[in-house]
C-alpha positions in Angstrom: 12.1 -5.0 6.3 12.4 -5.4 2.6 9.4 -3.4 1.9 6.8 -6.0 -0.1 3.7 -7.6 2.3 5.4 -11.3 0.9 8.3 -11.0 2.9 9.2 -10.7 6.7 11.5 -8.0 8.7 13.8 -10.3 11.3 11.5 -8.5 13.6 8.3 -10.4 12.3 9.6 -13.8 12.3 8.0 -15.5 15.6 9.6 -15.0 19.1 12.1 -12.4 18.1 10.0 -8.9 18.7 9.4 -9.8 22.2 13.1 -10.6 22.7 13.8 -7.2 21.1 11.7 -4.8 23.2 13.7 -3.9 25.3 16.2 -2.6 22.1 12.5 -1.9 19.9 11.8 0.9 23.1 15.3 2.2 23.0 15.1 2.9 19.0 11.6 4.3 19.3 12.6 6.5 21.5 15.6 8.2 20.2 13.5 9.1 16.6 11.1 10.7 19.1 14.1 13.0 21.0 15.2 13.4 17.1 11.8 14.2 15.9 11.3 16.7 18.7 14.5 18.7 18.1 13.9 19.0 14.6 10.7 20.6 14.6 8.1 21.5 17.6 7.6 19.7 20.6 4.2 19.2 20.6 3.0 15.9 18.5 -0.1 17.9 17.2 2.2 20.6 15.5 5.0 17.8 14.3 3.8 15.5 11.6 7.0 13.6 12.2 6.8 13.4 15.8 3.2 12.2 15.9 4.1 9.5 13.5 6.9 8.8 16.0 4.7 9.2 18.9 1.9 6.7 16.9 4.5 4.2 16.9 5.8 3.9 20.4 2.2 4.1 21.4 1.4 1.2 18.9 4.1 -1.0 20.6 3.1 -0.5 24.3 5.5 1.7 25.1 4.6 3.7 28.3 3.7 7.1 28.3 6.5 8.5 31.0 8.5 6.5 28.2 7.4 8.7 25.4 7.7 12.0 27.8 11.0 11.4 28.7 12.0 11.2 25.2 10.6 14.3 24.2 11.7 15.7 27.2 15.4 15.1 26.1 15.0 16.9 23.1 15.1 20.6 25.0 17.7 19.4 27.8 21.1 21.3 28.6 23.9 19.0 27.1 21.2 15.9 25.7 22.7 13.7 23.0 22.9 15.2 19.3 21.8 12.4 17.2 22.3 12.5 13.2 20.6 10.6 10.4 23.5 8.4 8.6 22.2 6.1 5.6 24.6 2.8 4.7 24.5 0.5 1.8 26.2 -2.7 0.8 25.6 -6.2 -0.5 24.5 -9.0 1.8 24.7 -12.9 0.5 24.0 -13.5 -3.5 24.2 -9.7 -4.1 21.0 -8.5 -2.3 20.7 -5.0 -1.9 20.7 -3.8 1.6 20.0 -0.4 2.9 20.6 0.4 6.6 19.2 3.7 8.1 20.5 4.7 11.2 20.5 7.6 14.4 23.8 8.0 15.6 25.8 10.2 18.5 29.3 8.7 16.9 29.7 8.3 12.9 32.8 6.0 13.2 31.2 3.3 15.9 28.5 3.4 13.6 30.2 2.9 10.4 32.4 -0.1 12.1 29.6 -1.7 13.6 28.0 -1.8 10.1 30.8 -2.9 8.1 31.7 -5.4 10.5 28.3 -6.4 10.4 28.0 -6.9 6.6 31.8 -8.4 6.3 31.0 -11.1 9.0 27.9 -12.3 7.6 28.2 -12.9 3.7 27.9 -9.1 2.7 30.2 -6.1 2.2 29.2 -2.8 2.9 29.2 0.2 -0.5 29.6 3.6 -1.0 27.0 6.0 -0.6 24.6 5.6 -3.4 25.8 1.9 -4.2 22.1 0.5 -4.0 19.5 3.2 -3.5 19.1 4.0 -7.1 17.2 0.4 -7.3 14.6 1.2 -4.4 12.0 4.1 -4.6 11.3 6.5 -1.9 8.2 6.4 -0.8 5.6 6.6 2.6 4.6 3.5 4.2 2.1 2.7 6.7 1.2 -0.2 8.3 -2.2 -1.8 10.2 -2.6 -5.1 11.9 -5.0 -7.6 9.9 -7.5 -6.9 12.8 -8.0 -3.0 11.8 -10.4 -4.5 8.8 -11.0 -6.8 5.8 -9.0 -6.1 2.4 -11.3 -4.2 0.8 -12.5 -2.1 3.4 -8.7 -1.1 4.3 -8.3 -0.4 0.8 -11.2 1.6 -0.1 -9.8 3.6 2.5 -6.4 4.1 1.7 -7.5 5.1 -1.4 -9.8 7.9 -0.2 -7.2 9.1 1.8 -4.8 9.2 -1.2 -2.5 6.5 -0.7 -0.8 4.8 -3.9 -1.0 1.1 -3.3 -2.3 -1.5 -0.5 -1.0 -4.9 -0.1 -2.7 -7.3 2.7 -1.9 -10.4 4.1 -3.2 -12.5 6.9 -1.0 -10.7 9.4 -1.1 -7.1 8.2 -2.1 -4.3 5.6 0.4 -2.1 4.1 -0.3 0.9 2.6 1.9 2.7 0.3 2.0 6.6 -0.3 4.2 9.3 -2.3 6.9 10.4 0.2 5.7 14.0 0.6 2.0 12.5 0.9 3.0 10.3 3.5 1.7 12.3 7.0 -1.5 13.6 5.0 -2.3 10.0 4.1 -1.7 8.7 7.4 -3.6 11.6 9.2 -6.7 10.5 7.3 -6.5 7.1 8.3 -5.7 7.9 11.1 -9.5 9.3 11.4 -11.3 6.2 9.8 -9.1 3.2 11.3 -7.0 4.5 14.3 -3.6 5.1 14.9 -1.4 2.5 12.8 1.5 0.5 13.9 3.9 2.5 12.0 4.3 5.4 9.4 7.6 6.5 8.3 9.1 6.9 5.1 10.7 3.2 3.8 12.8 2.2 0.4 10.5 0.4 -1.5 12.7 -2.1 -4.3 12.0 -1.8 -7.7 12.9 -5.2 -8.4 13.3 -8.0 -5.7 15.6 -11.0 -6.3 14.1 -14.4 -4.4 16.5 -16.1 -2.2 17.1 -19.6 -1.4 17.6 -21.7 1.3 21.6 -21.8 1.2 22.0 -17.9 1.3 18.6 -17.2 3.5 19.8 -18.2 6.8 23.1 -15.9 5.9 21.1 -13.0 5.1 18.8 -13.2 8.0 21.6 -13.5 10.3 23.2 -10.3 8.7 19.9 -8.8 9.1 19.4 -9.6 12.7 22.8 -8.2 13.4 22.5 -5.0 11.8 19.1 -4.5 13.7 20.5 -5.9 17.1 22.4 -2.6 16.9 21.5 0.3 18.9 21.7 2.9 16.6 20.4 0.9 13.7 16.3 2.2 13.2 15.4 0.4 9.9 16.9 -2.2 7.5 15.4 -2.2 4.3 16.3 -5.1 1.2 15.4 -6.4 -2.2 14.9 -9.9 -0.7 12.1 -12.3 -1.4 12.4 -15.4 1.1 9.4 -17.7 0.8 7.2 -19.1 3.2 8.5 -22.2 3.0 12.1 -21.6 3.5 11.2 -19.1 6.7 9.5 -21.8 8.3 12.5 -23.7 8.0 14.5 -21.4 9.6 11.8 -20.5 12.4 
């Protein structure tokens, strides 16, 4: 996702997130078995696993789904995941930043850089593109949990920073450290939302054209195609019209 309501994660574009659900469930459920080892067990006394816990439920994922992962967390000789962060360059120097839950550093690392050196891109040190994204909270409602300016008026009681809406969802910006407050108390007034976590907002975003869109969404696809690969975030700004070209 490249974190602005004007352009679309690979996931949005049409067709592809019921292709992916299969991989969506497998990803949603390893931050849950993360979420739950890192703090307690029980969503009501985990901010981060009742985000976690919000989104599986968000995307239909079945409860004994959502047990089972949280199960994991407390079983004898369960998978140790860890929280690795890439960054590189995809086509006409657009800032990606891949965040990932891996069991195996270097199958991660190759998958990546194969990833980014096969489609146009080439993957950075640590630190190579972060400093030109912000960290912030971001939550996310479907266009059907309310108009604009009731979604906003909202947000803003609860203490969000910013709302963008469009005809297919609301987005609602926070501070980082405000981010399970904010989405608690919206949480009260709209419903659970589709997602909360913490996302890399860009500072600046750099529109691409036709020639070097179909390249980046390919590298895009491929990055989130991977297993251990949770969330790709970009300075990218593809318009409506060229998406609709590429379908």
């Amino acid at each position: 996702m490249a974190g602005h309501s004007k352009f679309k994660n690979i996931m949005h574009r049409k067709g592809a997130q019921d292709k992916k659900r299969s991989s969506m469930f497998s990803k949603l459920s390893r931050e849950i078995t993360v979420a739950a080892k890192m703090g307690m067990p029980d969503p009501d006394m985990n901010p981060r696993l009742r985000l976690a816990v919000n989104a599986a439920k968000a995307q239909s994922m079945p409860k004994d789904n959502i047990q089972r992962a949280i199960d994991k967390a407390n079983a004898a000789g369960g998978e140790n995941y860890e929280e690795v962060r890439y960054e590189g360059y995809g086509p006409a120097g657009i800032a990606i930043i891949v965040e990932a839950l891996t069991d195996n550093r270097n199958r991660t690392a190759t998958n990546i850089r194969t990833a980014f050196s096969k489609n146009g891109g080439n993957l950075g040190a640590s630190g190579a593109v972060s400093h030109g994204f912000d960290r912030v909270g971001l939550i996310s409602y479907p266009a059907s949990a309310g108009d604009a300016d009731a979604i906003f008026e909202a947000a803003l009681e609860a203490g969000a920073e910013d709302v963008s809406s469009n005809e297919d969802e609301h987005e609602i910006w926070t501070a980082m450290d405000a981010l399970h407050e904010v989405a608690k108390a919206l949480e009260a007034k709209l419903g659970a939302a589709d997602s909360a976590k913490l996302a890399w907002k860009p500072q600046i975003t750099v529109d691409v054209d036709e020639a070097n869109a179909a390249t980046l969404m390919k590298l895009v696809d491929t990055l989130e195609d991977d297993d251990d690969v949770q969330t790709v975030w970009g300075n990218y700004e593809v318009s409506d019209a060229v998406m609709e070209k590429l379908g």
